[in-house]
Each structure stands twice: as C-alpha cells, then as structure tokens.
VEXBA-983798 format. One record per residue (C-alpha): x negated, y negated, z; residue in one letter. Coordinates in pm, whole numbers, plus 50000, padded with zeros to 5 digits. Layout:
<kekols>
XYZA...
</kekols>
This chain:
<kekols>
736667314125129X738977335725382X739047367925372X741627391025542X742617428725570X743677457025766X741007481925971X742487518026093X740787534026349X741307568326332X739957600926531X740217631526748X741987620227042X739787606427309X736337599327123X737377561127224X739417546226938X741057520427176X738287509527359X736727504727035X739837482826995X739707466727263X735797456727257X736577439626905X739867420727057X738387412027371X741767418327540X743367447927716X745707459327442X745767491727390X746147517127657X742597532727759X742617562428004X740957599027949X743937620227881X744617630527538X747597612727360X747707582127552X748327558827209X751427574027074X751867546726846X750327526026599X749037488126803X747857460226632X745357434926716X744237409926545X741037388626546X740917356626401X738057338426285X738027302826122X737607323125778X738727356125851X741647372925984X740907410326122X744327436626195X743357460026387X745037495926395X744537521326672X746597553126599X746807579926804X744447610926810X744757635626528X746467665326667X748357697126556X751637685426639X754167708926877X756947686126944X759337659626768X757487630126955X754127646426809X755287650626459X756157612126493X752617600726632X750907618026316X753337599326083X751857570526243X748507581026175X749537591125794X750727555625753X747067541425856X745727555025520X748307538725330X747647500425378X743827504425522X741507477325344X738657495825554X738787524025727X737407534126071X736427570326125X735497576526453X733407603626616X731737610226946X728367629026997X728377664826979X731997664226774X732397689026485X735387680026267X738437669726231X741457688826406X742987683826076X741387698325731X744047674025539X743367640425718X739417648725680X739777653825307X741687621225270X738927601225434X735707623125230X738347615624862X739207582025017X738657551924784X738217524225064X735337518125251X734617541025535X732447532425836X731907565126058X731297555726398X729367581226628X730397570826951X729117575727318X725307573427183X724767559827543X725177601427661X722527617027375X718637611927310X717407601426964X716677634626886X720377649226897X721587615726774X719167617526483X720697653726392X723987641326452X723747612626192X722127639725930X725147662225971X728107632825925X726277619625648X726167653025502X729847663225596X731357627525475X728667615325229X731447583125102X730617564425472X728327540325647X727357557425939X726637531726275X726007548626595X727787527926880X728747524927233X732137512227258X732547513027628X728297498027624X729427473527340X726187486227156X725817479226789X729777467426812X729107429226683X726647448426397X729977472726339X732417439126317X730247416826127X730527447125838X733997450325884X734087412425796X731597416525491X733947444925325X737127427625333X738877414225113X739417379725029X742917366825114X744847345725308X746017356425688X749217374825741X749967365226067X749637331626236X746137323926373X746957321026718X748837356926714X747107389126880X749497412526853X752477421126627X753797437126943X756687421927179X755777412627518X758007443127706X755967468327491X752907457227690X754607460428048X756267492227933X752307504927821X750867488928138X753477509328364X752627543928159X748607536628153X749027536928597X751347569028540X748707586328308X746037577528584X747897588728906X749937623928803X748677652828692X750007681328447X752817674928217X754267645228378X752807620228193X753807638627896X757507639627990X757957599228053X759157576327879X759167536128003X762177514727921X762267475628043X765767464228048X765217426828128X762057404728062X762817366428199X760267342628193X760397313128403X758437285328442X756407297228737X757017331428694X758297364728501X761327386728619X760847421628471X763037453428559X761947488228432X762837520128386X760257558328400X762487579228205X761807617628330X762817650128180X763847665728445X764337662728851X761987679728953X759497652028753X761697623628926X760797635029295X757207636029186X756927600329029X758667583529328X756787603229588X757047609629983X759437577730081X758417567729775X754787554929810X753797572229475X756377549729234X755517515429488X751507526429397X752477524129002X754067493929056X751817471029274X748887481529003X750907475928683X752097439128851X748327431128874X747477441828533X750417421828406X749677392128579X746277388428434X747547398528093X750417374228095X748627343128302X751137343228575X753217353128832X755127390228789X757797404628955X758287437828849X761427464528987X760737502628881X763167524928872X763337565728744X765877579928571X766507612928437X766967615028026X766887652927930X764947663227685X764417630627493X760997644027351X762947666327074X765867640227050X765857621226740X768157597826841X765887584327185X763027584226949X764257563326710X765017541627025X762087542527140X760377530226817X759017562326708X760547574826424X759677553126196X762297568525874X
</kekols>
C-alpha cells in the first residue's frame, strides 16, 4: 500500500512554517530568516518514503495585504486550501488568532484533517503550555493539537508519522528521487534574497526583487549571473555599499550556501539594477511568477 498527498502549512507570518518545512525535508529549501514575509510564494518539498510520498507546502504568512505583490502572496495561501489532503495550522506560544477572520473560519468549517501545531514550546513552562493547548482546542475544536519545537525538532517525527497515517492512499505524483517542483535558479535567486533579508534593514528587503539571467552547469562547476532588482536609487547605493563591500558580503555568503546546496563549485556575478515600482506592476509580477491568473 502507498499512500500519497499534499500537506499546507499555513500561519501568521513568522511562528516558523518553513523551518517546520525544512525539519521534515531535511534540506535548506525554503527561506528561514526572522523578518515577516520572507516566503512570498508557495515551495514545495517533497519527502519520499518507500510507501509514501509527502508534498510539502509552505505559504507565506497570513497578512492583510497593502500592495499588488501582497494581494498575490495571499492568493497563494487561498490556493493551499484548495488541494490540501491535510492541513497544517501552525501557531506559536502566546499567539491569539488568526490575522484573518476568513482563513480561520475555513480551517474551524474545514473538512480535511487539521493538525494545529503550537510551536516554540522550547520558550513556555507546562503551565502556560497547558493553558495554551485548552484555548486552541477550544478556539478550533476540528484539530489534533501537537505541541512542537521546529527549530528543537521536538515531537516533529511524532507530527510526520501522523501526517503519514492521515493520507491518503495513492500513487506518487512526482518522481521519487524529486525534492522540489522548483527550478534550480529559483533556489539561487532565494539564497541571494535570504543574505539580503539578513544584512539590510527597513524597507529594502521589501523593495528587491532577484533575477538570474544565466545558470550553466559544467562538469566541475556552475556559472551563475544575477540580478537585485531595486525600486529606486537611493536602495541601489545601499545594497552595493561603500566601494561596494555590502553587495561582495551578499555574494561570498550566497556562493557558500549554494555550493553546499548544489554539491559543487559556484561562481556567482551580482549585479543591481533599478526596476521602478515593480511591486504594483502586474506585468513584472507575472514575470516573476507571482500572479498566478
């Protein structure tokens, strides 16, 4: 018997949907960093078993959106309800509710299974955990309710090996080798904007978008050129820096990363361009593979 399905993490942004990810995959695919909005889209991962086949979904945090590129990310997340076999509702200690009275009535009506997750148990004592448990299970009474550690890996197997239990039987969808329905430049382009995320402040991060332009893999090594798209000037001086030691910083990191991610050599050039406004453009979101209509 071989059972198969897709899991959708879902969440407030930061409670640690893609390290959750992450733990399950046992590889660096999603983006983890602790500024809001750093998935913008939705990432698969898969783990495959010799009888099971797991896709993994980590959207990006529920938010009120302001902006086209935010109206986009919470289509994503709207799409995660629609093809969920289980679904992932995750919470961290101390958390209320959902930014979003819609989303949280879909999961309390929803018809799947739901596993709530109360995350970052490792910063609580049993007695605030214990009241914590008592109000989700009152607020969504439909879910399972497993307090974790995603960054610890506590109770994360126990969390899996119930994911695998409620799925449903089926054969796999992708090929068993397969981790990712992603291409590879979407994982230098992430790598490149996890190293901005973590080195500028304000709205920078915000305002960039990454582009690679060529991706050449050789036997001993792989060519790849990029482009930080900015909004503005002003953001371009910042990103390259004083004789540009900020944008050689971002690079020499993200070649690491990539090297370990890809199993060999990288050489990476950066470059920044400006691309005004493409955050309320249609068009460059499209292009960029958010709009998904």
């Amino acid at each position: 018997m071989h059972k198969a399905g897709f899991v959708n993490i879902i969440g407030n942004p930061n409670v640690g949907k893609s390290t959750l990810m992450n733990a399950f995959i046992g590889e660096k695919l999603s983006i983890i960093t602790s500024k809001a909005q750093t998935t913008r889209h939705r990432i698969l991962g898969i783990v495959n078993g010799e009888n099971f086949q797991v896709i993994l979904s980590d959207t990006p945090g529920i938010i009120k959106p302001a902006y086209e590129l935010q109206q986009s990310m919470m289509d994503f997340v709207k799409s995660a309800f629609e093809d969920a076999d289980v679904l992932i509702y995750m919470v961290e200690i101390g958390e209320k509710e959902l930014k979003d009275e819609a989303f949280f009535k879909k999961i309390t009506n929803s018809k799947i299974p739901v596993l709530l997750l109360l995350n970052k148990i490792d910063k609580s004592d049993q007695e605030q955990l214990e009241a914590q448990v008592q109000l989700w299970s009152e607020k969504v009474p439909n879910a399972e309710i497993f307090p974790i550690s995603a960054l610890e890996g506590f109770n994360v197997k126990e969390v899996f090996n119930r994911i695998i239990e409620l799925l449903p039987e089926s054969p796999a969808f992708y090929p068993k080798d397969q981790l990712t329905d992603k291409p590879e430049r979407f994982f230098v382009n992430e790598t490149i904007r996890e190293k901005i995320l973590m080195h500028y402040k304000k709205e920078i991060p915000y305002a960039v978008e990454i582009d690679t332009e060529e991706f050449f893999e050789e036997e001993q090594i792989i060519r790849m050129r990029s482009v930080i798209m900015v909004e503005r000037d002003t953001q371009k001086g910042i990103i390259i820096g004083h004789k540009g030691s900020a944008l050689k910083r971002v690079g020499i990191e993200a070649r690491k990363d990539l090297e370990q991610f890809f199993g060999k050599q990288v050489h990476l050039e950066l470059y920044v361009k400006v691309n005004k406004n493409w955050r309320s453009d249609q068009r460059q979101l499209k292009r960029f593979g958010y709009n998904q209509k």
